[in-house]
N, C-alpha and C positions, 0 to 999 in steps of 0.2 A: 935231717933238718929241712933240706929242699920241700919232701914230699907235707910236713907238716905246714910250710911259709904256704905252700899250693893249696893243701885243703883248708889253712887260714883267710887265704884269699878271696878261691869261687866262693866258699859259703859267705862271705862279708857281700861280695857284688849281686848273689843270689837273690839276699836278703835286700838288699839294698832297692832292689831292681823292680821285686815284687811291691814296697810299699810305694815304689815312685811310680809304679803303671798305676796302683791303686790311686793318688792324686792325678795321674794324666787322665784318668778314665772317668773319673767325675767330672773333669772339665768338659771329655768330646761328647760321653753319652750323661747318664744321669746319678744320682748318689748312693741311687739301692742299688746302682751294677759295679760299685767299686766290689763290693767282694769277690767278684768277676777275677779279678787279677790274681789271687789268692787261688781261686776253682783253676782256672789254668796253670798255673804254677806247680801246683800238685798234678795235675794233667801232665806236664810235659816233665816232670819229673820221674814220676813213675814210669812211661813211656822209655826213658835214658837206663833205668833199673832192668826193666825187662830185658833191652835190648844188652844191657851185660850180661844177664843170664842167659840169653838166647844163644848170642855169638863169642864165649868164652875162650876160641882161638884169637880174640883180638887182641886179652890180655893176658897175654903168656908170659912169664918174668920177663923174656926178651922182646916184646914188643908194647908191656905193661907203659911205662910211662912216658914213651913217644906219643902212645895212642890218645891216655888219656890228657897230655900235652897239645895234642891235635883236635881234641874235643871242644878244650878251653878255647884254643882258638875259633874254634866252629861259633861257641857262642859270641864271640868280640866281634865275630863278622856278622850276625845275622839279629845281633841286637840293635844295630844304626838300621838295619833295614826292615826288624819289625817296628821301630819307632815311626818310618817313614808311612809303612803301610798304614797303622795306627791313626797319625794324624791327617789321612787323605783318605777314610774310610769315615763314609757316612751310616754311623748306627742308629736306626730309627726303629719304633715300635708300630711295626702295622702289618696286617695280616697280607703279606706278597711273597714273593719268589724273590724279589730284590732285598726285602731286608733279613729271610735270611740267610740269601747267599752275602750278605755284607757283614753277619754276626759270624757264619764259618770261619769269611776270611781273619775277622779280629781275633776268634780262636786262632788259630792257627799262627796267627804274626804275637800274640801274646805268649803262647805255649812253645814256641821252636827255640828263644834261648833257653829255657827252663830246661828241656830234653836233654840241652849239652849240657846244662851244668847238672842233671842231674845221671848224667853217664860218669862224668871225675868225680861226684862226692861218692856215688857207691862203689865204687872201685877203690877210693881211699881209704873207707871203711870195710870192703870188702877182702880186698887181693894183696893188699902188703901186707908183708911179715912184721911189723911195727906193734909197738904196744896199742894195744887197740884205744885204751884211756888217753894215752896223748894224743892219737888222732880223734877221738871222739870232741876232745877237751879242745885241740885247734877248729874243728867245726863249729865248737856251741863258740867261742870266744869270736870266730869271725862274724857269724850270726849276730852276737849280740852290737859287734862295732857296727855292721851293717844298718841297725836300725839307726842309731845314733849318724852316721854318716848322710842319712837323708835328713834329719832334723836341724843339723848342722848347713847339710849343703845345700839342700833350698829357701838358706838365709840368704843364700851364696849365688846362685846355680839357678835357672829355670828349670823344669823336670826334663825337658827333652834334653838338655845341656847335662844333666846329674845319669839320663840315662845312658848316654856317649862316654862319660868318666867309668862308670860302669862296667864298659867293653874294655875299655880301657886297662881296669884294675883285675877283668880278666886275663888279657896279655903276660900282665905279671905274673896268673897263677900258670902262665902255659910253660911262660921263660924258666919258672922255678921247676915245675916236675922234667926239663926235660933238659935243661943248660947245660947236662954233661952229656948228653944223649946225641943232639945232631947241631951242628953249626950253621946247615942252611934254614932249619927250623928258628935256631938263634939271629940270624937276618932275617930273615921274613916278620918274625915275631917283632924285633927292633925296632922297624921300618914300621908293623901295622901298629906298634907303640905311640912313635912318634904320630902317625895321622891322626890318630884318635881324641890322642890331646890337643893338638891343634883343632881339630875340630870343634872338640868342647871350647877351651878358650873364643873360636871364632864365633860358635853358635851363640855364646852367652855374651858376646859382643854385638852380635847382629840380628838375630830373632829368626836368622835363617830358615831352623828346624823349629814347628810352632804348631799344637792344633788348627788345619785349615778346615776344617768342617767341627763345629761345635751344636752340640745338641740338635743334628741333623743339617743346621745354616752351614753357608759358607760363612767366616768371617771378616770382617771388612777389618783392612791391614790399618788403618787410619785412627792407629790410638797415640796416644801421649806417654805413658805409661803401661809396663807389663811387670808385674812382679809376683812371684811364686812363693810361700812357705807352706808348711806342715799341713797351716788350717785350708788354703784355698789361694786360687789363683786371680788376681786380682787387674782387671784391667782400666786403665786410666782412659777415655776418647779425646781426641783432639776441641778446645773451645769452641764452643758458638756463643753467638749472643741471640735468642729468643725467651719470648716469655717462660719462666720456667716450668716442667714438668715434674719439677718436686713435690707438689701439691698433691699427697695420693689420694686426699679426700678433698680435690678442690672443691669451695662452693661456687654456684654458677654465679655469685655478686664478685670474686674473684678478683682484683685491677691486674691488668696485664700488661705488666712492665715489662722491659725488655730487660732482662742482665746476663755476665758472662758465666759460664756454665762449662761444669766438666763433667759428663757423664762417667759411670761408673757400671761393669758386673762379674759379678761374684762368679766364679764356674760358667762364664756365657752366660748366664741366667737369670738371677736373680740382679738386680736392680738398684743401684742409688746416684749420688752426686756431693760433688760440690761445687756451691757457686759463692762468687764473691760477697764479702759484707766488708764493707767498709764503712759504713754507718747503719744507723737506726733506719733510716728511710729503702735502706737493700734489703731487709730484711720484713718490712713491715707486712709483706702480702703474707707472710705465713700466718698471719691469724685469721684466713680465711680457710685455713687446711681444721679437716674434721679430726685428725691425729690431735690438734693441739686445743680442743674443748673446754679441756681440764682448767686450763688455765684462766679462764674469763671467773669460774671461781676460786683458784689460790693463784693468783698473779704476784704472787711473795712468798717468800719462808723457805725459797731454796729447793732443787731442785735435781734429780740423780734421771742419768740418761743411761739406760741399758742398751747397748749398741750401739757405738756411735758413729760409724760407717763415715758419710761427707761433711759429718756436723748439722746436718739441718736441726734436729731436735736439738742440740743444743744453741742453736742460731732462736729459734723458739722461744726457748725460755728466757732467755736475754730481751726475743722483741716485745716481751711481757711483761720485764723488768723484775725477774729473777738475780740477787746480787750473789748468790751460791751457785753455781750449776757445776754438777762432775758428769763426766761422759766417762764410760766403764765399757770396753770393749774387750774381747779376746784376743782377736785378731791384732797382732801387731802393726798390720801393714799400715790400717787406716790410721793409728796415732800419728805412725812415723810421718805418713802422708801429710798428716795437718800442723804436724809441725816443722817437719822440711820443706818440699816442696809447694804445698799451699799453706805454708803456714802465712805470708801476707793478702792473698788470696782470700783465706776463707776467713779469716780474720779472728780466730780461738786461740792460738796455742799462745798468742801476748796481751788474748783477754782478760782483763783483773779480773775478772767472777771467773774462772773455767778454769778446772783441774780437767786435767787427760789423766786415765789408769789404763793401763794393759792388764787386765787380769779378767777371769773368769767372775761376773756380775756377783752371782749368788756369793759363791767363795767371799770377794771383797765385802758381799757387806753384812756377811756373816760374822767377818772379823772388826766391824768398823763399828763405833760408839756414833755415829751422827745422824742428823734424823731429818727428815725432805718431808716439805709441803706437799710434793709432788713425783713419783716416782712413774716413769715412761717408758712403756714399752713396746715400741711398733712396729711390725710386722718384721718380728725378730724369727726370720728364717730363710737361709742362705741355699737349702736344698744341694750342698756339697757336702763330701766325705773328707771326714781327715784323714789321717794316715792308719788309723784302726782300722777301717774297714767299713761294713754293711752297716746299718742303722746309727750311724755315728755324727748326726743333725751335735756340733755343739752346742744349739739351742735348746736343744729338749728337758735339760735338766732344769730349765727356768719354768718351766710349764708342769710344775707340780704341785700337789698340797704343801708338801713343804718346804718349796723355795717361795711360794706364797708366801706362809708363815713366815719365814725371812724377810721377806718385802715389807709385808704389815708392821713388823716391829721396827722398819726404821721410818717409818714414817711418822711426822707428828699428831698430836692427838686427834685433830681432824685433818689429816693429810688423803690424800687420794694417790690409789693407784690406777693407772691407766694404760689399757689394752687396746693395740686397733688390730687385727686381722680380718682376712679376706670376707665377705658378704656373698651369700645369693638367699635370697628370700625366699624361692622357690627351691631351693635344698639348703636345708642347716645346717647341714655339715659339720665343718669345725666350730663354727657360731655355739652350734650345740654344746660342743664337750666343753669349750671358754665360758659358758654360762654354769656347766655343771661345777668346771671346777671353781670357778669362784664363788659359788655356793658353798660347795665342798671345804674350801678354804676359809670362809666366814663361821660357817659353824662350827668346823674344831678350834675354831676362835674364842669359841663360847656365846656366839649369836645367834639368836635363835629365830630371826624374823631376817633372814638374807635379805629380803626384795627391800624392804626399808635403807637397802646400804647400796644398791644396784640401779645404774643407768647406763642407755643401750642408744643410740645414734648409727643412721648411716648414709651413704650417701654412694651411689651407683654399686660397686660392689666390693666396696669399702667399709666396715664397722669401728666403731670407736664402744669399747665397755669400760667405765668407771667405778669402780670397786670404795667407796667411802668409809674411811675408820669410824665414821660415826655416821646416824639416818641423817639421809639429805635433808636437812632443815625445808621450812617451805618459802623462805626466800631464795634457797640456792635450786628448789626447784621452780621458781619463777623467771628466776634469772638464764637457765638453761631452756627453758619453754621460750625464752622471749631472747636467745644467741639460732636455736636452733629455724626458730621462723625466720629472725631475719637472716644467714646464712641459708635457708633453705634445705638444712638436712632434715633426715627422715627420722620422725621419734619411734624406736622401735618398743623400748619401753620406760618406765621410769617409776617410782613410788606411787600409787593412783594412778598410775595409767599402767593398766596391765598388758604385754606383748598378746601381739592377733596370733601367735603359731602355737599351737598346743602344747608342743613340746616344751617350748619356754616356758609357757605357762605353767603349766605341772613342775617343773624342775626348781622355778624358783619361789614356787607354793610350799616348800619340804620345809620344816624346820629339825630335821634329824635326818642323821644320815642314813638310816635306817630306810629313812622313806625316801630319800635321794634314789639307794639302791633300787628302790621298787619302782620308784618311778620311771627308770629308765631301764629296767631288766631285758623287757620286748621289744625294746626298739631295734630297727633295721641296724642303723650302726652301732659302734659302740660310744658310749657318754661317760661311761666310767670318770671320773675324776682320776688323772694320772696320777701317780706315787712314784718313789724312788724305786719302788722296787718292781717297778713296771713303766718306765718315765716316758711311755712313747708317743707323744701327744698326737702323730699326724696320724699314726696306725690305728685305724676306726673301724677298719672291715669286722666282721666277726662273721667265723665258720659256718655258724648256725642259719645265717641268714646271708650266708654271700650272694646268693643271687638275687633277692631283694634290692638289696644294698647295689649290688653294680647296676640293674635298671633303675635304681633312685639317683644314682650318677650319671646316668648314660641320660 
């Protein structure tokens, strides 16, 4: 029984361990090297395998489960101090000797508790006389609690704190293989028990243990809030009052009022807020933001917010006088945020018009019967990993022909969707593929004149695209001709006014998808219209032409 509660155990913290480096490791470095923790993982496991077949005097029946008792311990010690190395290790991507003798070191501080644990699971599978099925069967069942115990506990826990419980729940597997074995193994073990949990407890009371270097910065300790789950790590900054920077397409006519403001970022990185609304008059400069266009034609009929991060879009459609608005978010944190702590602050969750969802956007309104004048979606990406792994953008699955087709059907007959992503006019980048695919998306619609339903705004390197269930009538294109002069955005293009970049051009001239394809077959990146079974919206490179492609970036 002991040697199964042990092999139950490491495999639970193993497991445990590796999905929560993969959340620490999207916050310090960036979202494609969460698989990182997984490549080491297997690194330092195999490395613990070898070293049992190498030195097979270690585990002789008589010195069998002392050693691999001594093992576990190895990893409870040297897990608090790859976490430390971890978070004071600056990974950056540039061609030096500095970064990457700072990438060895992560290897190295990522893969050393894996080694030890993966010296006690081969040996438990390997060297006792036991029914090999119940010990298989204790591995896969702690494995499986494993996963579940970080989904759980960074409800709970920050990850540096979830990775300390970790070392922790190793202790127990060492106390279990060896409690009849040695007594002073049994105090020592006791004793690095007791500190461990104390430590977690203290750490997740005080932020002690924290990423100090995130996406190369140091971080400035001066937040309000820090909260941890599955999807991402979420930091709160302390208020200021300055004119706001929510405006991520401000126009320069702008009023610059002053109000209170709490910054916000996703993994270090990506970007939002909430600021106070307390009336109609806190909110009213957002109709100077090129994100919220839409609005000056359907300023009624109700309105769904795909992310809803600090509430600004839905702050939006209210200072628009939307009497429906729902904000649909994945992320738990941000509901909870605007309903507990900012909830009199930012002034939604006792709004009469505003429903809060927690749910995955598309899902929810795949399942829902109700239909929006106006459906919003801005610059929905967090460039974090969740707890899967490599290419694991939550947002990606909205960025396809058929979560489009989703969208389109809840909208009313002339309802509009709307899109802002990043701009540069001198590379189309993603601009491109956002234009393919809502092309892509209109014609398995069964329209066969896309540009008639498509308008294109932007303003520094900011885009706003409008996707219309019906062709822009030519009062709603007079009326956007005459928002966007006085605002001062940039018309990139619109029904009769055809886009100056070729590519546009050509893309939204197709009326089959046939010639979609050909239209964009030779281009440097990829345009492809995403699909489910390819949903990777930001992955544009293509083999053929990588190096085209990276001097059209560079």
């Amino acid at each position: 029984m002991p040697i199964y509660l042990g092999t139950f155990l490491i495999a639970l913290t193993t497991l445990a361990l590796e999905i929560t480096l993969t959340r620490l490791l999207s916050v310090i470095t960036w979202y494609h090297l969460a698989f990182f923790a997984v490549a080491t993982a297997m690194l330092g496991m195999t490395a613990g395998a070898v070293t049992v077949y190498l030195k097979p005097n270690w585990f002789t029946p008589e010195k069998r489960s002392l050693n691999v008792a001594k093992a576990a311990l190895g990893y409870a010690v040297v897990t608090p101090i790859s976490l430390i190395i971890l978070c004071f290790t600056p990974i950056i991507f540039q061609f030096s000797l500095f970064s990457l003798l700072m990438l060895i070191i992560a290897t190295t501080a990522c893969s050393l508790p894996f080694y030890f644990s993966g010296i006690v699971i081969t040996v438990a599978l390997t060297q006792y006389s036991l029914p090999i099925g119940k010990i298989y069967a204790s591995d896969l069942i702690g494995a499986a609690l494993g996963c579940l115990l970080v989904l759980g506990g960074l409800e709970i826990l920050d990850a540096p704190s979830l990775i300390l419980l970790c070392a922790a729940i190793a202790v127990l597997s060492a106390l279990s293989f060896a409690w009849q074995k040695s007594l002073k193994l049994r105090y020592w073990g006791s004793g690095l028990l007791m500190l461990l949990i104390a430590s977690t407890l203290f750490n997740a009371t005080t932020g002690s243990i924290r990423p100090f270097v995130v996406k190369g910065r140091i971080e400035q300790n001066q937040y309000f809030l820090d909260k941890w789950n599955s999807f991402s790590r979420i930091v709160v900054f302390n208020r200021l009052n300055e004119a706001p920077k929510l405006l991520w397409g401000a126009s320069p006519v702008a009023p610059k009022k002053i109000l209170p403001i709490h910054y916000m970022t996703i993994d270090g990185e990506a970007a939002t807020g909430v600021q106070r609304f307390s009336s109609l008059d806190d909110i009213d400069h957002l109709r100077f933001d090129l994100t919220n266009i839409a609005y000056y034609l359907r300023p009624k009929g109700g309105a769904c917010i795909i992310g809803v991060g600090g509430g600004k879009d839905l702050q939006s459609a209210i200072a628009f006088g939307h009497q429906k608005v729902i904000g649909i978010d994945v992320n738990p944190i941000f509901i909870d945020l605007l309903q507990n702590e900012f909830r009199s602050f930012a002034g939604l969750a006792d709004h009469k018009a505003v429903t809060l969802v927690v749910d995955e956007a598309r899902s929810y309104l795949s399942r829902s019967h109700d239909q929006y004048a106006i459906i919003q979606m801005s610059l929905i990406d967090t460039w974090a990993a969740t707890g899967a792994g490599a290419f694991s953008l939550s947002e990606n699955a909205l960025y396809t022909v058929e979560a489009w087709q989703t969208f389109f059907n809840r909208l009313t007959d002339d309802g509009i969707f709307t899109i802002s992503r990043w701009y540069d006019a001198d590379n189309l980048g993603e601009t491109g593929r956002l234009v393919s695919l809502a092309v892509a998306s209109l014609l398995q619609s069964g329209i066969t004149q896309p540009a008639d339903h498509l308008a294109m705004f932007a303003i520094g390197n900011l885009s706003t695209l409008l996707v219309n269930k019906q062709p822009f009538t030519n009062q709603e294109l007079i009326k956007l001709k005459q928002v966007s002069t006085d605002l001062a955005y940039q018309l990139i293009m619109m029904p009769n006014t055809p886009p100056h970049h070729d590519t546009l051009k050509e893309i939204i001239s197709v009326s089959s998808l046939a010639a979609l394809r050909s239209v964009i077959a030779d281009k440097a990146l990829n345009y492809e219209p995403p699909t489910d079974e390819n949903p990777y919206f930001f992955n544009m490179l293509k083999w053929q032409t990588l190096y085209p492609a990276l001097q059209l970036q560079a």
